[in-house]
Steps between C-alpha positions, in 0.01 A plus 500: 500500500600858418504748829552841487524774805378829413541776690525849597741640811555904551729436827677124431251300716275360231819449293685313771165274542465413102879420451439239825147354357665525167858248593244279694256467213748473263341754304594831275454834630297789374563891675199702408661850434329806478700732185471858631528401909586737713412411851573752789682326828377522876176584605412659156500153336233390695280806398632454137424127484165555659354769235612253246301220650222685595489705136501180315795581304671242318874634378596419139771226561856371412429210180440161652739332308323115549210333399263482811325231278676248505542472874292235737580659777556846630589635824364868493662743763439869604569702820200636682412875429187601666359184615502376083766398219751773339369674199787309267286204574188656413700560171591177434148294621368764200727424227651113572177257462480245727272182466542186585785527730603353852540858693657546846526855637773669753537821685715692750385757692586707805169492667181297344432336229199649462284308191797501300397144403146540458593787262701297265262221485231737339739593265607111387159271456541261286834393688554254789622649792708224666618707823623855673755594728602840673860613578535798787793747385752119442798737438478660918324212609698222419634417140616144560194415694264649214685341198434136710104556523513604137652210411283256743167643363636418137582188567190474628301614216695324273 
């Protein structure tokens, strides 16, 4: 089976989380990267990423450079910006059609999850979602510790 691990990470915590699924699943990566991103740091971000969310936008983004096709499986990951997914997400569930496809979602966040996963199930029926997992802040929290439940809930899964 083909696995992919898509993903979008402003501050490395989503990225450290989809390289770990990704060596445990033996599967490719995909970075979802906004073109024209210019996110402010500190407290502003948090302001920034939360207009986005809340404005619906969905930033024109970087070519995708694979086939989301011809993948089985795909691990789809996004850091939490006011209690949903990040707007490059929102991007990509719009132009990469997915049908047909064993779908397992991941997060990090500093505080809740809010319905981050009940928000990207509306946007994927049609798809069967095979499981979910949440990662708080894995880069300050504990890196080594994170990558292991990453790769015990893929083995799991898989």
């Amino acid at each position: 089976m083909k696995k992919l691990v898509v993903y979008y990470s402003l501050d490395g915590n989503t990225r450290f989380i989809a390289e770990a699924l990704a060596a445990a699943a033996e599967a490719e990566l995909l970075e979802l990267r906004p073109k024209d991103e210019k996110a402010p740091r500190g407290l502003m971000k948090f302001f920034w990423g939360g207009r986005q969310v809340m404005t619906k936008q969905q930033p024109e983004l970087m070519p995708l450079g694979k086939d989301i096709e011809t993948y089985d499986i795909i691990f789809i990951g996004t850091p939490v910006w006011a209690w949903s997914y990040a707007p490059a997400l929102a991007t990509f569930f719009s132009q990469a059609p997915l049908r047909g496809k064993k779908v397992a979602f991941f997060c990090c966040h500093g505080g809740g999850k809010g319905r981050v996963f009940e928000k990207m199930k509306e946007k994927l029926p049609g798809n069967e979602i095979i499981g979910q997992i949440d990662f708080i802040e894995p880069l300050r929290t504990g890196k080594e510790r994170s990558a292991q439940k990453a790769g015990e809930w893929v083995r799991q899964l898989l």
